[in-house]
SEBAVO-678056 format. One record per residue (C-alpha): residue in three letters; x, z, y. Coordinates in steps of 0.001 Angstrom, whole numbers, padded with zeros to 6 digits, m for minus. Example, Ala and Ser with C-alpha at 12.3 -4.5 7.8 and 13.67 -1.06 7.14 Angstrom:
residues 2
{torpa:ALA | px:012300 | pz:007800 | py:m004500}
{torpa:SER | px:013670 | pz:007140 | py:m001060}
end
This chain:
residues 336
{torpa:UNK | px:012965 | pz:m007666 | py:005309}
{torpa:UNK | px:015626 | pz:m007426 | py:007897}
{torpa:UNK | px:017165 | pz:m010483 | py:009339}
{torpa:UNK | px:020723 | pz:m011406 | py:010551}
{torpa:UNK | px:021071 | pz:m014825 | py:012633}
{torpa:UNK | px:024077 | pz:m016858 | py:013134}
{torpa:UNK | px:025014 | pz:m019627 | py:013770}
{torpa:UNK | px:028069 | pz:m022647 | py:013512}
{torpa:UNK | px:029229 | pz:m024073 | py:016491}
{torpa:UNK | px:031432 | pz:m027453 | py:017003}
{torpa:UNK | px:034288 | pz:m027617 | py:019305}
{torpa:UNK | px:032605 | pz:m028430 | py:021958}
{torpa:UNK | px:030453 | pz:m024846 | py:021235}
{torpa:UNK | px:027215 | pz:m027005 | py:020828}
{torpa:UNK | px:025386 | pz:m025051 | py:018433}
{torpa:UNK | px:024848 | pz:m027154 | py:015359}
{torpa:UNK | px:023154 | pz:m025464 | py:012447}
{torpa:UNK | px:021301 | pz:m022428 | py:012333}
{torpa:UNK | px:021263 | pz:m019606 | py:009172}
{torpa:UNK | px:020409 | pz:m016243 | py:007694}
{torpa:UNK | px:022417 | pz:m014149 | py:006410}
{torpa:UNK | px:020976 | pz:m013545 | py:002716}
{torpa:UNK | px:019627 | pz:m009480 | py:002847}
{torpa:UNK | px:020474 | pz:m007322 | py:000018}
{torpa:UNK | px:016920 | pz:m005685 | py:m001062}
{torpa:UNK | px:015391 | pz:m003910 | py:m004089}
{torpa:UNK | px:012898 | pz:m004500 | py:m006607}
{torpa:UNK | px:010097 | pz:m002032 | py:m005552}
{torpa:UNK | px:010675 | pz:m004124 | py:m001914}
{torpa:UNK | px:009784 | pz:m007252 | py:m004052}
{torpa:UNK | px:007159 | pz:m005874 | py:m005980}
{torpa:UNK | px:005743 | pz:m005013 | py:m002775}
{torpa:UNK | px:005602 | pz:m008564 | py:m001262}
{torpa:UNK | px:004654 | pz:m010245 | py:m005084}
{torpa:UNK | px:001419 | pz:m008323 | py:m004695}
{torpa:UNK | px:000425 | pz:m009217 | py:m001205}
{torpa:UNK | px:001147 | pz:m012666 | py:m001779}
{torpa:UNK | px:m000976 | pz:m012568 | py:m004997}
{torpa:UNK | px:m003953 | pz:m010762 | py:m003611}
{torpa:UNK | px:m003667 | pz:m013186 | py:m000336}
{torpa:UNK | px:m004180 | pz:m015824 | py:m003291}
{torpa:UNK | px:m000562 | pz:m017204 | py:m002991}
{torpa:UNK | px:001436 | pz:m016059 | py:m005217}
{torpa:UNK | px:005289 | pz:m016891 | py:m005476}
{torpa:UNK | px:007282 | pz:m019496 | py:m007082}
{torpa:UNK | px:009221 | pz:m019144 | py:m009703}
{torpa:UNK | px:012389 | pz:m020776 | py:m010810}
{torpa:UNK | px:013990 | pz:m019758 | py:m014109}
{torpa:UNK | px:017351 | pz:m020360 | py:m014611}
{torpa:UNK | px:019583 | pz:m021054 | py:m017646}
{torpa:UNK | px:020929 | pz:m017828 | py:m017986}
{torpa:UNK | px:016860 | pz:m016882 | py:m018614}
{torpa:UNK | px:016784 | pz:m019124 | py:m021388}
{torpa:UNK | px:017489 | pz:m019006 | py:m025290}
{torpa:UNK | px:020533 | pz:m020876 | py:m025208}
{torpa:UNK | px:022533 | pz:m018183 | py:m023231}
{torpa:UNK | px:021779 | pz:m015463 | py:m025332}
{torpa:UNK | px:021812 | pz:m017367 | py:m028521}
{torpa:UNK | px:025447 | pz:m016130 | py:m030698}
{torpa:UNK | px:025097 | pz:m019487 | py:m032896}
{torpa:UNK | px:025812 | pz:m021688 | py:m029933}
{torpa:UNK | px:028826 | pz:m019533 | py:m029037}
{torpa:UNK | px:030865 | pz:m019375 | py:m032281}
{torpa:UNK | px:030210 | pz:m023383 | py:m032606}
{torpa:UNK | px:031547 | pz:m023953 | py:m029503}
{torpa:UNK | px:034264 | pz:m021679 | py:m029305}
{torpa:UNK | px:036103 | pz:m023945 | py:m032249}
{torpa:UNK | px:036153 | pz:m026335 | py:m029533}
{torpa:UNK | px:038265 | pz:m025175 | py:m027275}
{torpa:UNK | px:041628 | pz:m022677 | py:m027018}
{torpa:UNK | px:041154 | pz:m019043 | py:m028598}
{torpa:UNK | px:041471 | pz:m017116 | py:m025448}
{torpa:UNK | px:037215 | pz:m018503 | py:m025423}
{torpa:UNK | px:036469 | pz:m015225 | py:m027650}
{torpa:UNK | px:038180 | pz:m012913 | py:m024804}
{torpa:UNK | px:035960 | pz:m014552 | py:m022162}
{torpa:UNK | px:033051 | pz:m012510 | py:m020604}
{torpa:UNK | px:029519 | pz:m014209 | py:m022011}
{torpa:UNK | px:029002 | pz:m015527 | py:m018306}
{torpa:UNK | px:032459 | pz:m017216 | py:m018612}
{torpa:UNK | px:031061 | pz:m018673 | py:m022242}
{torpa:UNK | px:028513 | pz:m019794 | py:m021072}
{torpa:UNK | px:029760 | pz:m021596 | py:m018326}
{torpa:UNK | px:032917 | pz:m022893 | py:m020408}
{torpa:UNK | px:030576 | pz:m024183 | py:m023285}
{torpa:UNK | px:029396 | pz:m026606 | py:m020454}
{torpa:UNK | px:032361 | pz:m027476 | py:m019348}
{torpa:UNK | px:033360 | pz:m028721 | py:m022787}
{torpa:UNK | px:030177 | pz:m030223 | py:m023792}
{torpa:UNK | px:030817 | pz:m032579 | py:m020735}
{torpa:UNK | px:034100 | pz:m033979 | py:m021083}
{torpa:UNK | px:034564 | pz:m033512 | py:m025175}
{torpa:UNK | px:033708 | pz:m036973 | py:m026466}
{torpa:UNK | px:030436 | pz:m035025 | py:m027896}
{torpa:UNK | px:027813 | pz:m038017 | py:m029038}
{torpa:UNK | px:023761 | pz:m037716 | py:m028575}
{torpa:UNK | px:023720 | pz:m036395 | py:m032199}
{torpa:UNK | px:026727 | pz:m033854 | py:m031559}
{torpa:UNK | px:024945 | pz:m032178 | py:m029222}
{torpa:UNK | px:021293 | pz:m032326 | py:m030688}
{torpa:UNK | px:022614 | pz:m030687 | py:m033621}
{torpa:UNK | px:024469 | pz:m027856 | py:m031548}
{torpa:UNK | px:021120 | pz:m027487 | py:m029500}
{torpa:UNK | px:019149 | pz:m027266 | py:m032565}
{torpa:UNK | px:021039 | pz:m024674 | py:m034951}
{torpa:UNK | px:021650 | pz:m022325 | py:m031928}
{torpa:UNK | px:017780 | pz:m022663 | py:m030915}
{torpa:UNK | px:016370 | pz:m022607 | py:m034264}
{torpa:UNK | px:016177 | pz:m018729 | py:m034885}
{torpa:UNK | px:015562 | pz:m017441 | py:m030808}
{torpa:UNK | px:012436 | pz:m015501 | py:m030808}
{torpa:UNK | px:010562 | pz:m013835 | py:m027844}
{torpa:UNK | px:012186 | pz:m011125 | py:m026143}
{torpa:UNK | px:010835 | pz:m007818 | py:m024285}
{torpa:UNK | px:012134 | pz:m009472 | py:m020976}
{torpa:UNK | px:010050 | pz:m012616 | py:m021651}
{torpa:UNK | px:007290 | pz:m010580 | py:m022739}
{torpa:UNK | px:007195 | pz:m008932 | py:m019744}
{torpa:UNK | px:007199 | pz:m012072 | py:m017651}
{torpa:UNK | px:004209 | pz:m013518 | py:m019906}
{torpa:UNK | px:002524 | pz:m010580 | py:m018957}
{torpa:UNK | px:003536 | pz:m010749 | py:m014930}
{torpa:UNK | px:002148 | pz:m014305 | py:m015403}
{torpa:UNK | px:m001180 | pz:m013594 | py:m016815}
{torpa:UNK | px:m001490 | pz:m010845 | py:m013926}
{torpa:UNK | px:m001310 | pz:m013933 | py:m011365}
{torpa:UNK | px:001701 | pz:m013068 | py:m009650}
{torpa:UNK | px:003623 | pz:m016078 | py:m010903}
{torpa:UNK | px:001534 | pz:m019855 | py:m011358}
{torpa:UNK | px:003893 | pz:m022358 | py:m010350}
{torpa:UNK | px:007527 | pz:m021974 | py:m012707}
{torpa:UNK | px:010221 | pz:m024385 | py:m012736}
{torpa:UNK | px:012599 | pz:m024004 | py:m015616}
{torpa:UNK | px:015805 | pz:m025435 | py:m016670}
{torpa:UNK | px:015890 | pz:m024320 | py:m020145}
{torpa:UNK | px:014544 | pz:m026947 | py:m022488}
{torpa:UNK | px:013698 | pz:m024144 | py:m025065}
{torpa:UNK | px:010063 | pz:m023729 | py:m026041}
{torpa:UNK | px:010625 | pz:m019290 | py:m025618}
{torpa:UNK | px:008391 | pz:m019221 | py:m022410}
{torpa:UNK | px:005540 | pz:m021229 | py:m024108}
{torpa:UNK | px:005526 | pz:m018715 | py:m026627}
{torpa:UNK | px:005589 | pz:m015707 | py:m024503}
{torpa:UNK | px:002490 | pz:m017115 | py:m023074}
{torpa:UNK | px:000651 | pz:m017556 | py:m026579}
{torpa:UNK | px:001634 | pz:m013870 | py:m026939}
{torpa:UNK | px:m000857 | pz:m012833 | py:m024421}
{torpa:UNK | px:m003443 | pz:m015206 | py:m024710}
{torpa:UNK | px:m002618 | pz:m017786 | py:m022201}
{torpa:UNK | px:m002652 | pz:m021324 | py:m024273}
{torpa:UNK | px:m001512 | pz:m024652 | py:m023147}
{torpa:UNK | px:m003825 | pz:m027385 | py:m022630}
{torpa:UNK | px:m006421 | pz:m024395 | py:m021870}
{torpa:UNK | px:m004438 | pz:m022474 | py:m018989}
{torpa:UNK | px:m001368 | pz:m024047 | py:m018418}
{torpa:UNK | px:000529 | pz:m027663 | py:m018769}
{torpa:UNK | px:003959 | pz:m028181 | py:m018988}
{torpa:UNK | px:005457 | pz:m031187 | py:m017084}
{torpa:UNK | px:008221 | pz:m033231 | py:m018351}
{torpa:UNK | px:010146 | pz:m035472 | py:m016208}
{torpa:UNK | px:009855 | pz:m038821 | py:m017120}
{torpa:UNK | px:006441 | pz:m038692 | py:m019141}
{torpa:UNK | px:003976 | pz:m039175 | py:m016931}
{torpa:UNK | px:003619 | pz:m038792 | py:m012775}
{torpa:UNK | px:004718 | pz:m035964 | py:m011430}
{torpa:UNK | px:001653 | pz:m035335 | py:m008179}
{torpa:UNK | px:002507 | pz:m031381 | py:m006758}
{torpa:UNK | px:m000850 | pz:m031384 | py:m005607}
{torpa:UNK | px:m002456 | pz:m032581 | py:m008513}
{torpa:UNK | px:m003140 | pz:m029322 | py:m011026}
{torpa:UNK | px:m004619 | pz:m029386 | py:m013562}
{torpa:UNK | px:m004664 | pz:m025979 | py:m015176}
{torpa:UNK | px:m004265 | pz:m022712 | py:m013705}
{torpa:UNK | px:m000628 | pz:m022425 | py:m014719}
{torpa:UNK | px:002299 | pz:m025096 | py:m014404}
{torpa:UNK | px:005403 | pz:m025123 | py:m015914}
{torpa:UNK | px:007961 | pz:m027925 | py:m014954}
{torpa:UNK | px:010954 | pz:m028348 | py:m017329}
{torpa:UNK | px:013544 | pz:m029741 | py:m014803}
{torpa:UNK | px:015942 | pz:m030750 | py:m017672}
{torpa:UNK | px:013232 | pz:m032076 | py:m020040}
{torpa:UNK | px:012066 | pz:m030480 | py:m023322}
{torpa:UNK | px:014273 | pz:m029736 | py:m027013}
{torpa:UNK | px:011233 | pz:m030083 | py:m029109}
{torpa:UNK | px:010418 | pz:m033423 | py:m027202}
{torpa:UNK | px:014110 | pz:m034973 | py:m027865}
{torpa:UNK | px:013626 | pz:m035675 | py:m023724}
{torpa:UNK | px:016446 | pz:m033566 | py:m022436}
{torpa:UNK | px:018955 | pz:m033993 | py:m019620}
{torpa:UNK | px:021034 | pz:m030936 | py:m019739}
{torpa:UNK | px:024221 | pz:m032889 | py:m020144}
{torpa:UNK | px:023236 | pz:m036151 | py:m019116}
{torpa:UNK | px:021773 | pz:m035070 | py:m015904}
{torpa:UNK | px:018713 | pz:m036913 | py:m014701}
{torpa:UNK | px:021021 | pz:m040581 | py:m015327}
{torpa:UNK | px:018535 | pz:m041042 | py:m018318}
{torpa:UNK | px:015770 | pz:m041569 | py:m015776}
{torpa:UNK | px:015194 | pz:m044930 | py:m014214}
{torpa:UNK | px:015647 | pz:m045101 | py:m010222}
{torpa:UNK | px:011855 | pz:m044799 | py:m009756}
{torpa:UNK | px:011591 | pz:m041604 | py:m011703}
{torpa:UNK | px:014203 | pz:m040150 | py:m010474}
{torpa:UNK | px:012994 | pz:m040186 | py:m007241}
{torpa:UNK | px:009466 | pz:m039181 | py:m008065}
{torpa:UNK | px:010914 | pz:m036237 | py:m009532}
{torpa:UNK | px:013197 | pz:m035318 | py:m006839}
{torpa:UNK | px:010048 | pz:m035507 | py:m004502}
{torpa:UNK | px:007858 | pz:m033609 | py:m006973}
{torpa:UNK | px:010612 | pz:m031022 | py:m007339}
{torpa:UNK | px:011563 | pz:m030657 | py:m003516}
{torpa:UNK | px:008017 | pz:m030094 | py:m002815}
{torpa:UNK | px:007751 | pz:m027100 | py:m004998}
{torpa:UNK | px:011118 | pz:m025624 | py:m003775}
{torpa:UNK | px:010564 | pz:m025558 | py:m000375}
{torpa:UNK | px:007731 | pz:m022622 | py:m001171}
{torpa:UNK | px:008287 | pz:m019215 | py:m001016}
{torpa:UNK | px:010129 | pz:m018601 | py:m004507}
{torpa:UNK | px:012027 | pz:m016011 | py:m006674}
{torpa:UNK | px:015266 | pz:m017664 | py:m008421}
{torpa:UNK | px:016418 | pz:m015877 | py:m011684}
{torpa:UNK | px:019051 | pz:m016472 | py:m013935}
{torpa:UNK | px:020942 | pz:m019516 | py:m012323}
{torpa:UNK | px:023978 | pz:m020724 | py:m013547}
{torpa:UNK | px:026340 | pz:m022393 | py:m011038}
{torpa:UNK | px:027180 | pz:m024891 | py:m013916}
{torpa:UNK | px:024248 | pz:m025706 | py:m015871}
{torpa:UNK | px:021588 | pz:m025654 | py:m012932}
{torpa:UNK | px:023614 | pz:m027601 | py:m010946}
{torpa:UNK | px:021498 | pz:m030265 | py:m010132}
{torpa:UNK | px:018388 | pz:m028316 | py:m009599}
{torpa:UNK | px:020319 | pz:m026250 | py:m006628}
{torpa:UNK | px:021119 | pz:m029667 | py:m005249}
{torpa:UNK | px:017002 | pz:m030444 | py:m005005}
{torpa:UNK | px:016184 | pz:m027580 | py:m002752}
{torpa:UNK | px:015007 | pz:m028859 | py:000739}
{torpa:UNK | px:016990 | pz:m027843 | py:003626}
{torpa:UNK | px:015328 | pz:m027178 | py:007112}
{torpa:UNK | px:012509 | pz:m024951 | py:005447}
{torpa:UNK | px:011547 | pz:m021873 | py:007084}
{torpa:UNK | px:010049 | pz:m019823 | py:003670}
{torpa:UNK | px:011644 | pz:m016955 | py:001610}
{torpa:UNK | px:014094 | pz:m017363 | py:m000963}
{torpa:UNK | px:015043 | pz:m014379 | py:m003343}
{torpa:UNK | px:018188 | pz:m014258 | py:m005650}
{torpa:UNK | px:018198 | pz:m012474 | py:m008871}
{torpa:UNK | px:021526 | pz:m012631 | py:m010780}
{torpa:UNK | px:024060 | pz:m010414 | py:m012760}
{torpa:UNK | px:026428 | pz:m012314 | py:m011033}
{torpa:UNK | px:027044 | pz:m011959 | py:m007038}
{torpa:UNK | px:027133 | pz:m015796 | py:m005979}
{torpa:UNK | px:025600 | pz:m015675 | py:m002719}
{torpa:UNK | px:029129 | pz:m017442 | py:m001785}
{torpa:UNK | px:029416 | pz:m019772 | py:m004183}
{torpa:UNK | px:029480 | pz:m023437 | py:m003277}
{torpa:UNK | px:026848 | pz:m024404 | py:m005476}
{torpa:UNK | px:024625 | pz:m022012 | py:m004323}
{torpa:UNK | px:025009 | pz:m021320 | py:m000647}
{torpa:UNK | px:023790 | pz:m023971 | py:000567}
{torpa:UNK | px:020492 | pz:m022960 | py:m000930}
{torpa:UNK | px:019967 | pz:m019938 | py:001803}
{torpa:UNK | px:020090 | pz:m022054 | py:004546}
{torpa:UNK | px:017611 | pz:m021646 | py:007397}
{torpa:UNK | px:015719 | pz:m019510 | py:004851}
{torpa:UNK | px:014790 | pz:m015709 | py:004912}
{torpa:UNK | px:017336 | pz:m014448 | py:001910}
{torpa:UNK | px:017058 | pz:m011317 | py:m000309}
{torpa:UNK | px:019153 | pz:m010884 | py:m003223}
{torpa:UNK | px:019147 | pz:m008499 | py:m005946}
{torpa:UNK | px:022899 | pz:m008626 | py:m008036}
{torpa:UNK | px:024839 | pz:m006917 | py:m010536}
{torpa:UNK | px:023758 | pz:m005369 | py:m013607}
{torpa:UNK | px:019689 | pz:m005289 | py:m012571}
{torpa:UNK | px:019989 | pz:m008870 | py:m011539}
{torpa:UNK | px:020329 | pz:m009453 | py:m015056}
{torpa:UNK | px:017128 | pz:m011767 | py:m016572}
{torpa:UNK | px:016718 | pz:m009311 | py:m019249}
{torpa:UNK | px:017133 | pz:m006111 | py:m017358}
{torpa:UNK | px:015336 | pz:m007259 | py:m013978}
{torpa:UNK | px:011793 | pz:m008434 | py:m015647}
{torpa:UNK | px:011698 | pz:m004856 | py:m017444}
{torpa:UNK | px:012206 | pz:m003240 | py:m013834}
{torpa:UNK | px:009914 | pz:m005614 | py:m012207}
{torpa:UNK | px:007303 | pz:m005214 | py:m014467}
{torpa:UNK | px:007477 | pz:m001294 | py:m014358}
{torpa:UNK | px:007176 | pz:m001618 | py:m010739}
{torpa:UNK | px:004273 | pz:m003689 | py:m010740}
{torpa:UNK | px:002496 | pz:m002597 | py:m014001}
{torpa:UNK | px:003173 | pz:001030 | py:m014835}
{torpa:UNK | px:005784 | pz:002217 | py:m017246}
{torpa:UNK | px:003494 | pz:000040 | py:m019645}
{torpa:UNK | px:005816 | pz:m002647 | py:m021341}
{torpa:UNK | px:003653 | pz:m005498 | py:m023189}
{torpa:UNK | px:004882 | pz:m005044 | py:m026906}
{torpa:UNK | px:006756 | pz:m007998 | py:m028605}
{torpa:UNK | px:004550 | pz:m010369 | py:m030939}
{torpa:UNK | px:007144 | pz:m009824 | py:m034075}
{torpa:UNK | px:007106 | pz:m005851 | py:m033423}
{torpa:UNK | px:003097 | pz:m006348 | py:m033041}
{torpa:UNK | px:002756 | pz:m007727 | py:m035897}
{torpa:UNK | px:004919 | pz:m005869 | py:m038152}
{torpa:UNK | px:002783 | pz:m002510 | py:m036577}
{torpa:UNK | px:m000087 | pz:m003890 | py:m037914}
{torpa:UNK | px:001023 | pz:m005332 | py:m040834}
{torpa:UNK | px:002337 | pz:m001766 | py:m041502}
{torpa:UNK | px:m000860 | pz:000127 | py:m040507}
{torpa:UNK | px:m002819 | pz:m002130 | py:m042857}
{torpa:UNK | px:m000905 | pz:m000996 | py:m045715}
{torpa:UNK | px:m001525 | pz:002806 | py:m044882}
{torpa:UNK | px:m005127 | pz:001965 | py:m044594}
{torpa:UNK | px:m005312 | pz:000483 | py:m047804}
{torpa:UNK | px:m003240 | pz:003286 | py:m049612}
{torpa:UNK | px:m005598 | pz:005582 | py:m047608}
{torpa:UNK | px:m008829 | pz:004272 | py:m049125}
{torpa:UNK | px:m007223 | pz:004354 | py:m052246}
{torpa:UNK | px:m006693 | pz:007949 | py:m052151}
{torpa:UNK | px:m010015 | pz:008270 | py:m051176}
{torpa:UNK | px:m011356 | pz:006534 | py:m053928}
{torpa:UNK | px:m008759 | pz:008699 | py:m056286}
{torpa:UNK | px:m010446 | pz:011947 | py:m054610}
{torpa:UNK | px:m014051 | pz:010656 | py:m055330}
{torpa:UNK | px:m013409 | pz:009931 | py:m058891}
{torpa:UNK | px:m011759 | pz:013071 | py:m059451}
{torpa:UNK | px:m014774 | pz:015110 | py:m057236}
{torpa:UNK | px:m016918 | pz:013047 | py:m059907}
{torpa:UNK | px:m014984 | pz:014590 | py:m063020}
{torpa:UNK | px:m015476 | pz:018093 | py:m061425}
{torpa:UNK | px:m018714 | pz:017742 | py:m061135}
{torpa:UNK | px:m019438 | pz:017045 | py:m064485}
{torpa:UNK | px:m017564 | pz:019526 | py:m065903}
{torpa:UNK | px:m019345 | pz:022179 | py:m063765}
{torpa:UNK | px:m022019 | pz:022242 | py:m065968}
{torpa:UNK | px:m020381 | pz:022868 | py:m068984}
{torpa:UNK | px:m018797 | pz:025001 | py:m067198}
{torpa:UNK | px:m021820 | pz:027479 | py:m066303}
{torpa:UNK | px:m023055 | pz:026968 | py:m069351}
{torpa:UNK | px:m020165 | pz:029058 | py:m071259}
end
């Protein structure tokens, strides 16, 4: 991908930091490079944000906070929400139990999607092993069942402060670190931030995570907001690519900026860069027009072609009986 240099200077004109200037590039580009690195047996990182996860797109955890705060919430755009149901989940005086039970009424009914589906899929291809997350939803775990890839067999998930975090030490073929803990667990630190974890933890999971970062990675989904403190973890001084997928164009914002630094930058924004939109598009690109079908749509197909196939044999065993009748009567029949 091209590259555009520049560079700050102090008073004095003594050049102080070095940077790229983040590229804007397509998907079929991408594609392109997530196969060579896959063939070449290194495929890319992957960092899910928390507009990727079940919590953004979940309706129940918008109406209960919206009661919160003024009505002018309903008129906000659902990136605005989303960001705003942070903000009031922080400074609210919102206690441990508050916000489990918000977390688990607006998680309870999320299902798979076709965007997660297709990223299962992308997975079990091999162009994605290494995945950092920030949602503490189990939806990715489940995508993965969906196409035969099962923890403890092909993949572990890592959860910070249960047990030591070693990047070189892999276990399965897939890994999947929840930066901000796990729902199902009741380990979480989406609020909280990492302040749960003792000094020694937090450390070894700063490390852990600032070793994976500094790889060559694709970023979707981040939220200035919630993934705050993973953006703060990435490594400066690192020479590997870094592409941004978002709906939102926030190669400027504060938060993230600073994540481009002395890196090679692509960025795909607007409405592709959308989680749900962009893994559809990816996976055509990669894959064929072939889209791996939902589990709940799978099953209800099947469920459905079971039935015909039992009405059908049915039938047949209506037209066998009746065949039967006929031929007795044909008999009789002949001789009249």
């Amino acid at each position: 991908m091209p590259q555009t240099y520049y560079t700050i200077l102090n008073i004095s004109g003594k050049q102080l930091v070095a940077m790229r200037d983040p590229q804007q590039i397509d998907s079929k580009e991408m594609a392109k490079w997530l196969d060579i690195r896959k063939n070449n047996g290194n495929p890319t990182t992957l960092l899910l944000g928390s507009r990727a996860g079940a919590l953004f797109r979940s309706d129940h955890f918008y109406t209960s906070m919206q009661s919160m705060d003024h009505p002018i919430f309903n008129q906000l755009s659902m990136l605005k929400k989303f960001s705003q149901c942070y903000n009031l989940l922080k400074k609210l005086p919102f206690s441990e139990t508050d916000i489990y039970s918000i977390f688990q009424t607006s998680l309870k009914d999320m299902s798979v999607t076709q965007a997660d589906a297709c990223l299962a899929s992308l997975i079990m291809r091999g162009y994605f092993a290494e995945i950092i997350t920030t949602n503490i939803d189990d939806i990715l775990e489940q995508a993965l069942t969906q196409v035969d890839i099962k923890e403890t067999r092909d993949f572990e998930v890592l959860i910070p402060g249960r047990g030591k975090l070693v990047p070189e030490q892999k276990n399965f073929q897939y890994r999947i670190t929840k930066a901000y803990g796990d729902f199902s667990a009741r380990e979480y630190y989406v609020i909280t931030g990492h302040s749960a974890l003792n000094q020694e933890k937090f450390e070894e999971l700063k490390r852990f995570l600032q070793n994976i970062l500094a790889k060559d990675i694709l970023i979707i989904g981040i939220d200035p907001y919630w993934d705050e403190y993973i953006l703060r973890m990435f490594p400066q001084a690192n020479d590997a690519t870094i592409w941004f997928v978002n709906e939102e164009d926030l190669i400027e914002d504060r938060q993230v900026a600073p994540i481009f630094e002395k890196r090679k930058a692509g960025y795909i924004t607007g409405h592709t860069g959308a989680y749900d939109r962009f893994m559809t598009i990816l996976h055509n690109d990669l894959c064929g027009t072939f889209v791996p079908m939902h589990a709940e749509f799978a099953k209800d197909i099947i469920s459905r072609l079971e039935d015909l196939s039992s009405s059908q044999q049915n039938i047949l065993e209506e037209i066998k009986k009746l065949q039967e009748e006929l031929d007795k009567l044909s008999p009789r029949r002949r001789k009249r």
